[in-house]
C-alpha positions, -999 to 999 in steps of 0.1 A, spaced: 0 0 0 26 24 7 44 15 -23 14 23 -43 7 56 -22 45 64 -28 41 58 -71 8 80 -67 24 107 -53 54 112 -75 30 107 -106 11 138 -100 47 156 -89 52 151 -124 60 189 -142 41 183 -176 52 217 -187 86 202 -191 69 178 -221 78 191 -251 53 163 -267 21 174 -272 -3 144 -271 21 128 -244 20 160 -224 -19 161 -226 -25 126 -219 -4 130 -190 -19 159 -178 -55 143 -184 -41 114 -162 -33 136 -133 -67 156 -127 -84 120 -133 -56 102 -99 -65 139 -79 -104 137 -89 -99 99 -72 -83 105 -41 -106 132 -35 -132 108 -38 -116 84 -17 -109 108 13 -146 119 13 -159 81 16 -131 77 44 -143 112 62 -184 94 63 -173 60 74 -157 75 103 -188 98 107 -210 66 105 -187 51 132 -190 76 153 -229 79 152 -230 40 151 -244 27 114 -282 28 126 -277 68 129 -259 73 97 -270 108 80 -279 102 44 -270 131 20 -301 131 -1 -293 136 -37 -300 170 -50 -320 169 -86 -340 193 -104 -371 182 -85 -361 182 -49 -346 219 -55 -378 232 -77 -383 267 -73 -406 274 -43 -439 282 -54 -468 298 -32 -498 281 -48 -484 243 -36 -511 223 -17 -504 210 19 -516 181 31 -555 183 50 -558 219 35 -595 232 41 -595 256 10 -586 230 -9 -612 205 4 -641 229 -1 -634 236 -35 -632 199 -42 -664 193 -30 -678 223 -54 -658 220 -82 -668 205 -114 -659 173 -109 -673 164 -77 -698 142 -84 -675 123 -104 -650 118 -73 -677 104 -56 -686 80 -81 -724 92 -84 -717 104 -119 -702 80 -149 -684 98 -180 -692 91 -213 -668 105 -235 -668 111 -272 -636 114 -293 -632 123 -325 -595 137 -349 -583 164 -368 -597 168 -402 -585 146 -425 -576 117 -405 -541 91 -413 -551 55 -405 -525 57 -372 -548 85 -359 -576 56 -360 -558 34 -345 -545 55 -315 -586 66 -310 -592 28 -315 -564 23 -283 -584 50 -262 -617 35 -267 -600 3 -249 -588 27 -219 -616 45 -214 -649 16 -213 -679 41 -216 -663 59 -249 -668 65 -284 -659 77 -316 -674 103 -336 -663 113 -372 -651 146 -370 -656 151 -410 -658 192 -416 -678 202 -384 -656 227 -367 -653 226 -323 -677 248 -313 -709 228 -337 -694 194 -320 -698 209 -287 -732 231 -291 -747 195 -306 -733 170 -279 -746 198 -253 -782 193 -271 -781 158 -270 -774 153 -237 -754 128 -219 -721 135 -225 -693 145 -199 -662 148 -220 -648 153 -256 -612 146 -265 -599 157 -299 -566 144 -312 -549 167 -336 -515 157 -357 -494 173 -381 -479 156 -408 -484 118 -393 -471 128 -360 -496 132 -331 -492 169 -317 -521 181 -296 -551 167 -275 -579 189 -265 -598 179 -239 -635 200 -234 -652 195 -202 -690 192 -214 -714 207 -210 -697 240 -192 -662 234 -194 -635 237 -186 -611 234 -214 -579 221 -214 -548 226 -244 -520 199 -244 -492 193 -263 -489 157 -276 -457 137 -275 -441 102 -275 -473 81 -288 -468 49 -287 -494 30 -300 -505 -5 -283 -495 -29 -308 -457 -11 -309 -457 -24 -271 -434 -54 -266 -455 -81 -251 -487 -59 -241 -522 -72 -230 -555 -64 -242 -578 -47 -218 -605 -56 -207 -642 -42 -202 -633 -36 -165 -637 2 -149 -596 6 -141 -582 21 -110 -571 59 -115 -535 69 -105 -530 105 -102 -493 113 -93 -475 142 -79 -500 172 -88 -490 193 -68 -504 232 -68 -532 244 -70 -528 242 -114 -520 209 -109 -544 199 -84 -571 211 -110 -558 194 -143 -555 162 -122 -590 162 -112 -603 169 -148 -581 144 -160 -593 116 -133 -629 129 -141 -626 107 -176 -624 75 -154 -654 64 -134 -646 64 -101 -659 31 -88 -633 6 -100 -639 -31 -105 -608 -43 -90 -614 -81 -107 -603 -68 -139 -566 -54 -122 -561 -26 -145 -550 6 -134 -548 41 -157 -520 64 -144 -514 106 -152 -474 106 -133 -467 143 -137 -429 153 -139 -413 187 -142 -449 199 -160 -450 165 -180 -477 143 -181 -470 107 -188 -500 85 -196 -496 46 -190 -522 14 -185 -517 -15 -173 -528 -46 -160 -511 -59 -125 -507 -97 -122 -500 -117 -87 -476 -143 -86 -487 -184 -75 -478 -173 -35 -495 -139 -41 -467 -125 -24 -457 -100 -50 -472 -82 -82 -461 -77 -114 -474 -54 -144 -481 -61 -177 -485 -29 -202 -513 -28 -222 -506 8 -236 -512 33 -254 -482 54 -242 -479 93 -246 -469 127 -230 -488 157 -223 -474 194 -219 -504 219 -205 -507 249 -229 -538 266 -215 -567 264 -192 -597 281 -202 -633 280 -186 -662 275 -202 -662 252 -238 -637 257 -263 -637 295 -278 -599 307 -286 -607 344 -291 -633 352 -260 -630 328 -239 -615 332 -207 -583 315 -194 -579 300 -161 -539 297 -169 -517 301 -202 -482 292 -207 -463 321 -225 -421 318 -227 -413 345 -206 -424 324 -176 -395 296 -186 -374 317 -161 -360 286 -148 -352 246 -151 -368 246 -115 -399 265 -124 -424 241 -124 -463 251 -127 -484 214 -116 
């Protein structure tokens, strides 16, 4: 060992100015900050094992890692657990009778114009997820005729209207019927069921709803609308479970189906897609109208101040 230590030390002693080689003198150099970066390392580890002593090993003091989550900046409208405003406004909100399972959605989605045949098959994927669903051809009726004429029929809790640009999915509007609100996402990462490695087919079954890490008052809100499309009375026999996992403002959809082992000791999850991301644009209440409608919340650049600026 002291051998070693002894070789270490007179490597980095090493003047590599006196190199007149240029590679050799780099690579040398290179070698050095690489031997100090290590024993730095390796003095830290030795500084917390004698901490941990110290303490005793059932007291050791974790350093949590710091990412851009845990230091987000601090934002006043974050929800606390048991908050009373936050309670009362749940139980008046739009979606409150759909939280309590007294209400079922039925949901109607329809496209763009002009449909591809992978835009049928993605609506074909979401008529799986959601059970009490179905599709209606957009042909050349504009938003606000779909809306005005699902409003007059009656019935109806939700429409979702997937938009794409040149074959690629891009946006998903989802309209809150028959008063709104109205939500604008951007679209991303579709994967469509049968591009799944080894998925499942659903079944009829109402899924469990996952709604994770919504946390201000934004958030709180899209994640209720967004639960709203699942009835709220699960039938547990069928096992599958819908989740909304936001993360740094992005929503990431998945389904699946959980499975128990023989002992039942342990579950595993089979994925029975579709997959996709959703980025909030704008929140606006009321049904869909762009130019005099009101907006609960719009995204604009100016507020991307920050990597730890989150909004949900």
């Amino acid at each position: 060992m002291s051998n070693t230590s002894s070789v270490d030390a007179a490597f980095l002693q090493i003047d590599t100015s006196s190199i007149k080689n240029k590679q050799k003198r780099t690579k040398i150099f290179q070698r050095q900050q690489a031997e100090k970066t290590r024993l730095k390392s390796k003095e830290k580890r030795a500084k917390r094992k004698k901490t941990a002593l110290a303490l005793g090993e059932d007291e050791q003091v974790k350093k949590k890692p710091q990412t851009i989550d845990s230091t987000r900046e601090v934002d006043e409208t974050l929800i606390t657990q048991n908050d009373e405003e936050i309670e009362n406004d749940e139980a008046q909100d739009e979606f409150a009778n759909y939280f309590t399972g007294s209400v079922e959605p039925k949901i109607i989605i329809t496209s763009c114009y002009r449909p591809t045949k992978r835009s049928y098959q993605f609506i074909r994927d979401l008529l799986h997820v959601f059970p009490n669903s179905v599709y209606y051809a957009r042909k050349k009726y504009p938003i606000k005729t779909i809306v005005q004429t699902l409003n007059e029929r009656g019935g109806f809790t939700d429409l979702l209207i997937i938009n794409e640009d040149h074959k690629e999915f891009n946006a998903l509007t989802h309209i809150h019927l028959p008063n709104g609100p109205t939500a604008y996402y951007k679209m991303s990462s579709v994967v469509l069921c049968d591009e799944i490695s080894n998925h499942g087919n659903p079944t009829s079954h109402h899924p469990e709803v996952i709604l994770n890490n919504f946390n201000t008052r934004l958030g709180h809100r899209v994640g209720r609308m967004l639960g709203s499309l699942i009835h709220q009375k699960p039938e547990f026999r069928g096992r599958r479970v819908v989740t909304f996992h936001n993360q740094r403002d992005f929503i990431f959809f998945r389904h699946h189906r959980y499975i128990f082992t023989p002992k039942r000791d342990k579950a595993e999850l089979q994925e029975l897609g579709p997959r996709f991301t959703l980025k909030l644009q704008w929140l606006q209440h009321g049904t869909f109208d762009t130019q005099h409608g009101e907006f609960e919340w719009m995204h604009k650049n100016e507020m991307d101040t920050s990597r730890r600026r989150f909004f949900l």
